[in-house]
N, C-alpha and C positions, 0 to 999 in steps of 0.2 A: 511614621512609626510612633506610635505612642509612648509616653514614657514610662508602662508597666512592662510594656513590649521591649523596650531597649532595656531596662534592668533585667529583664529575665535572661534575654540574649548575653548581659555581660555576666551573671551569675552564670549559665553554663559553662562561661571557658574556664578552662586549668587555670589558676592563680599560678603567676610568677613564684620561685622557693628564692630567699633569701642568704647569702651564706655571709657569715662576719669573719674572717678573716682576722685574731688577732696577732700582734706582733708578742713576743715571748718573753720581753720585757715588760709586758704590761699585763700581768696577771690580776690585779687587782678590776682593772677591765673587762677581763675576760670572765669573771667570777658577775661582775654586775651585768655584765649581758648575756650569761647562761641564766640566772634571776628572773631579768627582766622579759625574755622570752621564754621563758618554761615553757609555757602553753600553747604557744604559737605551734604549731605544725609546719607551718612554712617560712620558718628561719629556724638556720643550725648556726651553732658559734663553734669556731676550731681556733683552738692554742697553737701558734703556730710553733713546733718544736725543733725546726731544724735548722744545721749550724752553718748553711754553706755544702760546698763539694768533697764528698763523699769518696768520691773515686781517689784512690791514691796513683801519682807517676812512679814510676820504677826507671830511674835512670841506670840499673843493670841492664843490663844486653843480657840477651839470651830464654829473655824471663813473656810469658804468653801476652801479646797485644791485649788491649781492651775489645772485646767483642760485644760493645755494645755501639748501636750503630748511630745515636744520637742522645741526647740529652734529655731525658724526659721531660723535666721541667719544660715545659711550652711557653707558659706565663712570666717572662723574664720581666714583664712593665710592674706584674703584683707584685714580685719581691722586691722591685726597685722602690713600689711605693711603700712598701709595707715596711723598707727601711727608712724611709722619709717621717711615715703617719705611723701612729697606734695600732690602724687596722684601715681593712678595707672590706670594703660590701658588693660583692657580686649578686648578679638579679640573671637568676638561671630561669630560662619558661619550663614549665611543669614535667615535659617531655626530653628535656636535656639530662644525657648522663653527670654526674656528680663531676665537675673541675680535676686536673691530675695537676699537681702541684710538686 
């Protein structure tokens, strides 16, 4: 294959999307990398705003179970890191729905 051949092939596919993951304490971060990728199309930056679990226990009796039937949050390693780091960068291919966090 030539290598007009092999560039065109690798322009056809879907580019990877980008996501930046910032930590909530680092907003000044988060402001230089909405900035710095304005124009990219294929990086988004998200502030991460949330505080932990949400669900509240009811040690009353009598009061409705929680009916939800698992934990949404899937990505237990990102929030472990993302308490570690600033942030974190996921590499979603073109055709992946958006992360559930």
């Amino acid at each position: 294959m030539t290598c007009h051949a092999q560039r065109r092939q690798t322009m056809d596919k879907p580019m990877a999307r980008h996501l930046f993951l910032v930590s909530r304490h680092e907003a000044r971060l988060y402001e230089y990398l909405l900035e710095r990728f304005r124009d990219d199309g294929n990086v988004e930056v998200i502030l991460d705003r949330r505080r932990g679990e949400r669900r509240r226990r009811s040690p009353a009796q009598g009061q409705e179970p929680d009916r939800r039937r698992s934990d949404r949050r899937t990505r237990r390693e990102i929030d472990l890191e993302l308490q570690v780091r600033s942030h974190v960068i996921l590499t979603l291919p073109e055709d992946d729905p958006a992360p559930s966090f």
